[in-house]
PAMINU-34080 format. One record per residue (C-alpha): x, y, z; residue in one letter. Coordinates in steps of 0.001 Angstrom, whole numbers, plus 500000, padded with zeros to 6 digits. Layout:
N
XYZA/...
This chain:
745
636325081449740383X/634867078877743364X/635513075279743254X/634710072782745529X/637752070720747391X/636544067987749764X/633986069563751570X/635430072724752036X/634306075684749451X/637580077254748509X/638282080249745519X/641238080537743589X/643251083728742435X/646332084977740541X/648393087532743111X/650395090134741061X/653421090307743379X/656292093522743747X/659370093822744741X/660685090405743883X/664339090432742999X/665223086495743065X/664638083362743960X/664255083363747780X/662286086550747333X/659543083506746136X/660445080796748141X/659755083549751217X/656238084786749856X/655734081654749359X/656336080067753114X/654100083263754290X/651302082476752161X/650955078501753138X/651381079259756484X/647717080267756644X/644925077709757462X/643640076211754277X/645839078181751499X/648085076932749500X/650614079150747110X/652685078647744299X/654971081901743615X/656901082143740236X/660096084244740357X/660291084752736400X/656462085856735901X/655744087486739297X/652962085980740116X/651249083935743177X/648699081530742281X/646572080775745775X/643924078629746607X/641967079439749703X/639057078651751768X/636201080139751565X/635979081839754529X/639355083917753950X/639205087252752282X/641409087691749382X/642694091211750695X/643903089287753677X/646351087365751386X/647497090524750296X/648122091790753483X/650333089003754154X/652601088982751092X/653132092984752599X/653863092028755646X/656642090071754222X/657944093183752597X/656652092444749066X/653621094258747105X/650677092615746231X/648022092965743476X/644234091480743326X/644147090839739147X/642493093432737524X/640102093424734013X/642816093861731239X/643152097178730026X/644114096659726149X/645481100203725547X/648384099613728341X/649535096863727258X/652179098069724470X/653132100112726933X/653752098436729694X/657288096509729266X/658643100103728204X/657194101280731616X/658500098418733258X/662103098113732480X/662531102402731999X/663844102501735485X/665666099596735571X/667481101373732384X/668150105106733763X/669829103115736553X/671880100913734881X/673058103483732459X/673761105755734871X/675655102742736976X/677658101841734080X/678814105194732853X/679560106269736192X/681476102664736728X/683493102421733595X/686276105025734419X/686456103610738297X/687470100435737112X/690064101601734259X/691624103724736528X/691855100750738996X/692933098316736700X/695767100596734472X/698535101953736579X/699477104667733792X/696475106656734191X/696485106829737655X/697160110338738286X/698078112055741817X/695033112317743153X/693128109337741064X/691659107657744016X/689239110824745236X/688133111369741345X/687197107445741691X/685265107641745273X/683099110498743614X/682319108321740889X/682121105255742662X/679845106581745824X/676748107183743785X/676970103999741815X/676831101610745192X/674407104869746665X/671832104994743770X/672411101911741200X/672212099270744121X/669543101201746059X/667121098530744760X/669251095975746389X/669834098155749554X/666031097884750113X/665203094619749684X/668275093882752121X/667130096078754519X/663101094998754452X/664341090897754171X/666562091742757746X/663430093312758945X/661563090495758546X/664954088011759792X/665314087223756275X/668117086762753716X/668019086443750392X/670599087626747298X/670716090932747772X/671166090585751414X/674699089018749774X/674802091819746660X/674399094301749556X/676534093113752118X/679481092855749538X/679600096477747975X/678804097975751248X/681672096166752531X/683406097028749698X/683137100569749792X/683040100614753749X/686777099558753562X/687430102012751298X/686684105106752892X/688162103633755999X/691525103046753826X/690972106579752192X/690302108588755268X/691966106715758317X/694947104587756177X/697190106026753677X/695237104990750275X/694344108600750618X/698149110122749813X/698832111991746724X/700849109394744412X/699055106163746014X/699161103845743234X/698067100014743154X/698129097637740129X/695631095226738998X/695911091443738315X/693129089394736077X/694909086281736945X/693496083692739887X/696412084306742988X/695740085004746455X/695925088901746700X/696023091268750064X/694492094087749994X/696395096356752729X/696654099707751657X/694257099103748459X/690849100726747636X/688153098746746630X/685335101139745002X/686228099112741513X/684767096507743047X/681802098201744979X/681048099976741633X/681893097434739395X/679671094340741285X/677054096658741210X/677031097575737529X/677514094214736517X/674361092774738342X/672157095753737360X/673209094495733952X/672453091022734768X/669156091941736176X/668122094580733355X/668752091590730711X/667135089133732563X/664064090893733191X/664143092022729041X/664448087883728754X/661672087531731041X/659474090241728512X/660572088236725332X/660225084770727079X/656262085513728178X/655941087307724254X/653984084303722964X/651189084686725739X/651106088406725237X/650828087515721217X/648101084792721898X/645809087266724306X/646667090142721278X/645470087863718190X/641752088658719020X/639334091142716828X/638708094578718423X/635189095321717100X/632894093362715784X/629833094113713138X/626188092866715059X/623574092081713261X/620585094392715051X/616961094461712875X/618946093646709572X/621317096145710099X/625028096131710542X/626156097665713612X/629715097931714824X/630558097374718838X/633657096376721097X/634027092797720908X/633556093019724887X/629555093691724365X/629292090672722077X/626973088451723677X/626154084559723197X/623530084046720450X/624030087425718698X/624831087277714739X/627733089303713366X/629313089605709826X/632975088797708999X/634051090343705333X/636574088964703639X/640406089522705407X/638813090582708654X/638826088407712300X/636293085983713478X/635172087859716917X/634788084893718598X/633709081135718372X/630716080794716560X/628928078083713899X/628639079843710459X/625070080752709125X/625288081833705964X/627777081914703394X/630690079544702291X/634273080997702947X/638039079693703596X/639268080558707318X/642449080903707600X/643665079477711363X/647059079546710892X/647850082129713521X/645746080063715706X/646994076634714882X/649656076708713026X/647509074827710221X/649248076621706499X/646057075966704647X/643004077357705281X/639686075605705998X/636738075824703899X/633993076721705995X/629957076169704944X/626780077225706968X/626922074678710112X/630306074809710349X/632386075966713907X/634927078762713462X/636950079854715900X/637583083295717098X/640748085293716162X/641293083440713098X/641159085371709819X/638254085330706896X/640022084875704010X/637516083872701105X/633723085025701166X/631148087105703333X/629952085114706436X/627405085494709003X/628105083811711935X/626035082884715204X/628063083689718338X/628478080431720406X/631204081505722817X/632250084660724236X/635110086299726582X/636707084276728783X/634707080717726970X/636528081163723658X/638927078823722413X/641704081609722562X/641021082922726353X/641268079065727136X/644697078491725651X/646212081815726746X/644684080704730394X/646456077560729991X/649520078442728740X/649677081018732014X/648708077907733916X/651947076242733198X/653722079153733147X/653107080101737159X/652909076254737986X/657009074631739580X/658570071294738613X/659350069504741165X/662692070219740126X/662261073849740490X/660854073431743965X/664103071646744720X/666233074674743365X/663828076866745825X/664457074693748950X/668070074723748175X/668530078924747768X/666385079425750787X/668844078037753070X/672015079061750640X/672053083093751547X/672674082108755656X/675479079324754743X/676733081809752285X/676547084326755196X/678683082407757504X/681016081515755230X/681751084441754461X/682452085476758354X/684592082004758504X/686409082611755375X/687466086334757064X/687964084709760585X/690283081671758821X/692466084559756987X/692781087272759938X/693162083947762532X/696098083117760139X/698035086540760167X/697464086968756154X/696526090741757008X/693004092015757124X/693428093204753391X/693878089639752330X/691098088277754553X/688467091128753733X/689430090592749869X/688302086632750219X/685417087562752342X/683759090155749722X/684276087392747006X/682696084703748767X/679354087240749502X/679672088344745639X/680169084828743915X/677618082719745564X/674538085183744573X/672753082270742950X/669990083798741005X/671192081721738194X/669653078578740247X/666155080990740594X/665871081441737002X/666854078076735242X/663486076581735779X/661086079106735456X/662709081142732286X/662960077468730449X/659318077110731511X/658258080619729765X/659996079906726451X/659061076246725832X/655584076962726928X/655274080047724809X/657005077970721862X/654671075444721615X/651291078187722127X/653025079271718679X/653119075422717666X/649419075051718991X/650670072882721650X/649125073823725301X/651290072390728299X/649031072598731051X/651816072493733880X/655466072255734449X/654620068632735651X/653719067263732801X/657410067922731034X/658519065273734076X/655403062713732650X/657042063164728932X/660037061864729977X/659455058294731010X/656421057250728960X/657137054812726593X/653680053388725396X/650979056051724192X/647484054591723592X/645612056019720222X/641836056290720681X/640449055239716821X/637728058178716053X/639001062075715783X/642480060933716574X/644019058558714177X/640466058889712031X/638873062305711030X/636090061250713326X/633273062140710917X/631857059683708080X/633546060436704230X/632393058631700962X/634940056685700322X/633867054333697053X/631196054469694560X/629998051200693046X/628010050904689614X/625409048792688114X/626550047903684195X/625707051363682359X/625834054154685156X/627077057185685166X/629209057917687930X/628201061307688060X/624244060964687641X/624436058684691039X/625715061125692717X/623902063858691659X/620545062125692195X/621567060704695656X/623292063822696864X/620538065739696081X/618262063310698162X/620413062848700961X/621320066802701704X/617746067291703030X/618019064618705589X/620538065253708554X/621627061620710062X/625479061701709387X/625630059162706994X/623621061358704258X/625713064389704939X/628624061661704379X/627052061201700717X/626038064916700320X/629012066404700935X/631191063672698411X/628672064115696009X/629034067699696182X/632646068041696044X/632489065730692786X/629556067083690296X/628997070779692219X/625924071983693340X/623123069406693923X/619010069741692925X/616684070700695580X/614426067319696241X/610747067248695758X/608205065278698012X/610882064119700234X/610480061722703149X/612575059715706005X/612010055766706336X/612712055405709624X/615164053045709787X/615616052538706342X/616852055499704368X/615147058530702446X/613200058522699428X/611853061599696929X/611510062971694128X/614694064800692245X/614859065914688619X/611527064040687735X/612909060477688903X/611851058778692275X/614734058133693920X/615665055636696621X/618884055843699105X/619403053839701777X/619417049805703050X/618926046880700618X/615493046494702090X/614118049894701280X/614781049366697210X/613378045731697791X/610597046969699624X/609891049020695620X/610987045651693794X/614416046875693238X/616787044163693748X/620540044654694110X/622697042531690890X/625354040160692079X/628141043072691509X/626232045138693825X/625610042622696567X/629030041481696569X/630595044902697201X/628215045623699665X/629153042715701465X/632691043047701606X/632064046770702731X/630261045935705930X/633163042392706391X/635795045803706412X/633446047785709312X/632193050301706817X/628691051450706076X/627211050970702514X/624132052434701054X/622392051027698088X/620864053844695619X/618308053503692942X/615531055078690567X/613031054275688475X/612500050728689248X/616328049892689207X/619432049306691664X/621708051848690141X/624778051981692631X/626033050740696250X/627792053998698032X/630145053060700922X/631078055721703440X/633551055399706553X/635589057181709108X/638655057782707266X/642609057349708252X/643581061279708524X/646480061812705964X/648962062451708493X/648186059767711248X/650784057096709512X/653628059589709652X/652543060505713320X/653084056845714296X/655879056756712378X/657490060411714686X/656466058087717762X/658044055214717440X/661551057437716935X/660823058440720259X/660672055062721469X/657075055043722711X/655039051744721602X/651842052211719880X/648569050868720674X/644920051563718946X/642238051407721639X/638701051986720318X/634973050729720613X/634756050206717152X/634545045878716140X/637742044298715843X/637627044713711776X/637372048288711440X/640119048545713918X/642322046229712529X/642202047818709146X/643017051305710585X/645506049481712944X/647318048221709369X/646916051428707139X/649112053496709693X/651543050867711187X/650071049953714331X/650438046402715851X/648585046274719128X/645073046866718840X/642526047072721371X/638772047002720038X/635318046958720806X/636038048736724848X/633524050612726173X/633936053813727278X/633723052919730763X/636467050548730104X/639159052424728512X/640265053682731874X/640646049941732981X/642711049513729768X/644875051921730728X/644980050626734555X/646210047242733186X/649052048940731133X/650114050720733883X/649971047503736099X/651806045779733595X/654863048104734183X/654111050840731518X/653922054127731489X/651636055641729584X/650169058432727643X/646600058760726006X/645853060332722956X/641971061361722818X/639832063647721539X/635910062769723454X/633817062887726371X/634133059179726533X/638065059756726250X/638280061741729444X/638270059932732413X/641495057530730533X/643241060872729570X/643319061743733418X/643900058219734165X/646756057888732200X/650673059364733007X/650340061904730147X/647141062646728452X/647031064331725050X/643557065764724039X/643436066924720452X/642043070574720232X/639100069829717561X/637447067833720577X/635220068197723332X/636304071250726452X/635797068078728455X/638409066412727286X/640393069083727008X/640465069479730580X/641361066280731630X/644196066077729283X/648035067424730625X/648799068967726968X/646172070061724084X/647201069979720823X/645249072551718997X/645187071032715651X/643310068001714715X/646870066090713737X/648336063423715701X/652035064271714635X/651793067632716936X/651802064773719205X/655038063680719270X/656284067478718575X/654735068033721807X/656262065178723392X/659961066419721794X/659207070256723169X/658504068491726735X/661477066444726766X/663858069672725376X/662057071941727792X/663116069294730253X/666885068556729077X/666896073343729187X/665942072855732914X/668241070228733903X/670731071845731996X/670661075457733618X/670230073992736939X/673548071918736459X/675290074915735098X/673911076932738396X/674751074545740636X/678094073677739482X/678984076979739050X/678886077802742994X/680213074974744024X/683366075136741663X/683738078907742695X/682649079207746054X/686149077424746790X/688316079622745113X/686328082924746665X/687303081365749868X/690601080596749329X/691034084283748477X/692171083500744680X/689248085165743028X/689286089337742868X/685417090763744401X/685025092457741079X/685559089585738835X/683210087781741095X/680374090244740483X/680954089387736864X/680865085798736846X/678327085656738633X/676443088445736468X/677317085737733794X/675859082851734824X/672333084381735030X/672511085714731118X/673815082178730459X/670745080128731824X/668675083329730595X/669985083004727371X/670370079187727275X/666412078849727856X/666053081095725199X/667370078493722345X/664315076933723354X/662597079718721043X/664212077980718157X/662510074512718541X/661138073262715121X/
């Protein structure tokens, strides 16, 4: 993928990175990567990935060279092989397993017969250092490693401090079993939950070594199962899509991978099976059901001319649809590639947290060797002192503070894919939380954005239902959207319409022809007057007051009469009124900004409870509009759904680009909401904000956590192995806490 930045070509790719085991395992890759001329890196802890941009004239494998160098692996993406991926979390997290099962069974009877005098039996302690040895040996190998390759490289990171603290731990001990006298038959020590100084002369401590290391394999096996479930909804989204697809080739059906599909090629969809990809129907009439997709519980009837969209589901009739996007251009690879987007993206809160753990390991480091200087320096014993030291390595381990942004990040991301809301990045959760005016373009967004027949006006003595008939008929062979306005209402009221004989387009005036043996007329005043057809006063007068409210009328007649005046407009969606409604709850101040004259506006303004209005801009000008808000002292977000809504959407704090609208706006918008209904709107803004309060919240609960027990590891009051646990703890907890997010309604 090339893009052009300044002057300078650059290319862009995702980096599958290895051998990440927290946060300053990033941060590090990170520093190595931007360190080269012209590249910049972003490096997500949670999904283990690198997005880089980089110059042209660098070669990709040369990025990958450099993440190695910093002891990591590295991974150019490959093409997606469908078959591996059910198995691949298994395959994953299967090591991570043996060695945590292993760690824990082996662990368990080390630390009861530590902690329960009564079964300590003569020779207790050597049945323990058996156990204990291949628990620090095997289960913490992983952390071992990374120690070892980070002090290669003059590094430290958490499991410099994991390693450091069970080697230390079981260090002493074979020193106290082999050269002290821990090692006599009938050594016994007891074991105290309580927080009191204790000293450790003459103690073992391979409950600890064992213990710590159990408890963080635990910590890391559930929080990389959390990390699985968290990225589920992306998996789900890439997984909705058909598998083969029936071609059309010389009339005949003929089944192929959906890979081979090509733009322009036909294919059939029966009833109950997946739309391959985006397309515009052909033939037949069916309901789609998107819900999947969208979220949307009813399906959509769908007629030849009509866009579906790939992955959703054929639930009526036999189509045969025109392939208008394939592969990576469907609507689905888009929002999986933007929900990954926002998933590898930082807040700027999260690159705070990185900042902060990249220089926490070395202060943790030294305080450590203070903490064991202070105790020996103060004649406590060296049992006391090593006790405090090994706490203050085990407790600060603040992986917690690498996963609270990234793991809320997954789940609200991947919660509103499910919702059909796209976040594009992590910064625009920030944007949601100070806007408090959102501008409403008029057409697709509070409107359908397509012409409806709204009223149906008779002469004395017409049928309803012969007007329609006759004019439907007569306006389904001409395509200006007006007539498909009248075709389609007419339709959906008397059924299926008469083909038209002799049928012709008045340019500028309407259609006329010949349907059911009667000439008919449809279209200005002037066209029946032109035929000595003159509208009656009743007539006239509603087509007046239909063009005073902005809406387009259409006179019909036959025969030498004025039969009927048909009024179409752009319709108020259903749900827009409620939408405002959800918005103003959230405190944000409406305002309807359209090109549309002053009346039409005003009308929709009053149907859905909007008092600002903005009218007759140009599209040029709604980026000013949004300029002189944001001048004015507001912060705003734009809701729009067009090309001409684009430039105001990027403009604008926080743009909002309804799905059913144009890729270009799309882009420019921070969050897509896949449905065609504004009150996803402010469900996205509520998921942003929630997302938001999930971040702040884990990083507070990281944060405080060290600094409230960082103290009390110094002070010596805090045993190594309950250390290991707490601190084992608080990663589940933010895990777990981001994981509510999964609940959002």
């Amino acid at each position: 993928m090339a893009s052009i930045t300044g002057d300078r070509p650059s290319g862009a790719v995702e980096l599958s990175i290895g051998g990440m085991t927290c946060a300053s395992c990033a941060n590090r890759i990170e520093r190595k990567l931007n360190k080269l001329d012209g590249v910049t890196a972003t490096v997500n802890y949670a999904t283990e990935k690198a997005k880089v941009t980089f110059p042209a004239d660098v070669d990709p494998l040369l990025l990958v060279a450099e993440v190695e160098k910093a002891g990591y692996t590295a991974r150019l993406p490959e093409p997606p092989a469908p078959e591996q991926a059910a198995e691949e979390p298994g395959d994953e997290l299967a090591p991570l397993r043996t060695r945590l099962l292993v760690s824990v069974v082996l662990a368990v009877p080390v630390i009861a017969l530590a902690m329960i005098p009564a079964v300590q039996f003569t020779y207790w302690q050597w049945l323990s250092l058996t156990l204990a040895a291949p628990v620090v040996v095997y289960g913490g190998l992983p952390f071992h490693k990374a120690a070892w390759t980070n002090l290669r490289h003059g590094a430290a990171t958490m499991d410099t401090l994991v390693s450091l603290g069970t080697i230390a731990a079981l260090g002493w001990s074979l020193w106290a079993l082999f050269l002290g006298d821990a090692g006599v038959p009938g050594m016994t020590h007891g074991f105290d939950l309580t927080i009191t100084r204790s000293d450790g002369s003459g103690n073992i401590y391979l409950e600890a070594a064992a213990g710590v290391t159990a408890f963080i394999l635990a910590g890391r096996y559930f929080e990389a199962r959390s990390k699985r479930r968290a990225g589920a909804a992306l998996r789900a989204l890439l997984e909705l899509g058909a598998k083969d697809v029936a071609v059309l080739r010389d009339g005949r059906e003929v089944r192929i991978p959906v890979d081979e599909l090509k733009a322009g090629d036909h294919f059939v969809v029966r009833p109950g099976e997946k739309i391959a990809t985006d397309g515009i129907v052909e033939e037949g009439a069916s309901a789609v059901d998107a819900s999947m997709l969208t979220g949307e519980s009813v399906p959509v009837e769908v007629r030849p001319g009509d866009s579906v969209t790939g992955a959703t589901v054929n639930a009526g009739g036999r189509l045969v649809v025109r392939a208008t996007r394939v592969g990576s251009d469907t609507q689905l690879a888009q929002m999986a590639r933007l929900v990954e987007d926002a998933q590898t993206g930082k807040a700027q809160v999260q690159r705070l947290a990185d900042r902060i753990s990249g220089i926490f390991v070395p202060i943790v480091i030294a305080l450590a060797v203070a903490t064991l200087g202070y105790w020996l320096g103060t004649g406590e014993g060296a049992g006391a002192a090593f006790t405090a030291a090994v706490a203050v390595l085990i407790i600060a381990c603040p992986c917690a503070l690498g996963l609270a942004t990234p793991t809320a990040l997954l789940v609200g991301t991947g919660r509103g894919a499910q919702l059909g809301i796209l976040i594009k990045g992590p910064e625009v959760l920030e944007s949601t939380r100070a806007i408090d005016t959102i501008v409403l373009d008029k057409t697709g967004t509070v409107t359908e954005g397509r012409m409806t027949l709204v009223e149906v006006h008779l002469a004395d003595g017409q049928d309803r239902d012969e007007v329609l008939r006759l004019a439907g008929a007569l306006e389904h062979a001409s395509e200006h959207p007006i007539a498909q306005a009248v075709a389609r209402g007419a339709a959906e009221r008397v059924g299926d319409l008469p083909a038209p004989e002799d049928f012709a387009n008045v340019e500028g005036l309407g259609v006329q022809g010949i349907v059911d043996g009667h000439a008919v007329l449809v279209g200005r005043p002037r066209l029946l007057e032109d035929w000595s057809q003159h509208l009656p006063a009743g007539l006239a007068r509603a087509l007046e007051q239909a063009q005073a409210a902005g809406r387009t009328a259409v006179a019909v007649g036959w025969d030498g009469q004025a039969r009927a005046v048909l009024v179409v407009a752009d319709v108020v969606k259903p749900t827009s009124a409620q939408a405002i409604a959800d918005l103003r709850a959230l405190g944000l101040t409406p305002v309807l900004l359209t090109g549309d004259n002053r009346a039409v506006a005003q009308a929709v303004a009053a149907q859905v409870g909007i008092d600002e209005v903005i009218a007759d801009v140009l599209p040029a000008g709604k980026v000013d509009v949004v300029k002189r808000l944001q001048a004015d002292g507001k912060t705003v977000a734009m809701v729009g759904d067009g090309v001409n809504d684009a430039a105001a959407l990027a403009q604008a704090d926080l743009g909002l680009a309804m799905g059913t609208g144009t890729d270009v706006a799309i882009e420019a918008a921070d969050l897509t909401l896949v449905r065609g209904d504004l009150r996803v709107a402010a469900d996205a803004i509520r998921l942003s904000r929630r997302t938001l309060r999930t971040i702040k919240g884990n990083l507070f609960w990281a944060f405080a956590y060290n600094v409230a027990a960082l103290p009390l590891a110094a002070a010596g009051l805090l045993n190594p192995m309950i250390a290991g646990a707490a601190m084992a703890f608080s990663s589940v907890f933010v895990v777990s806490n981001s994981l509510r997010l999964r609940r959002f309604r």
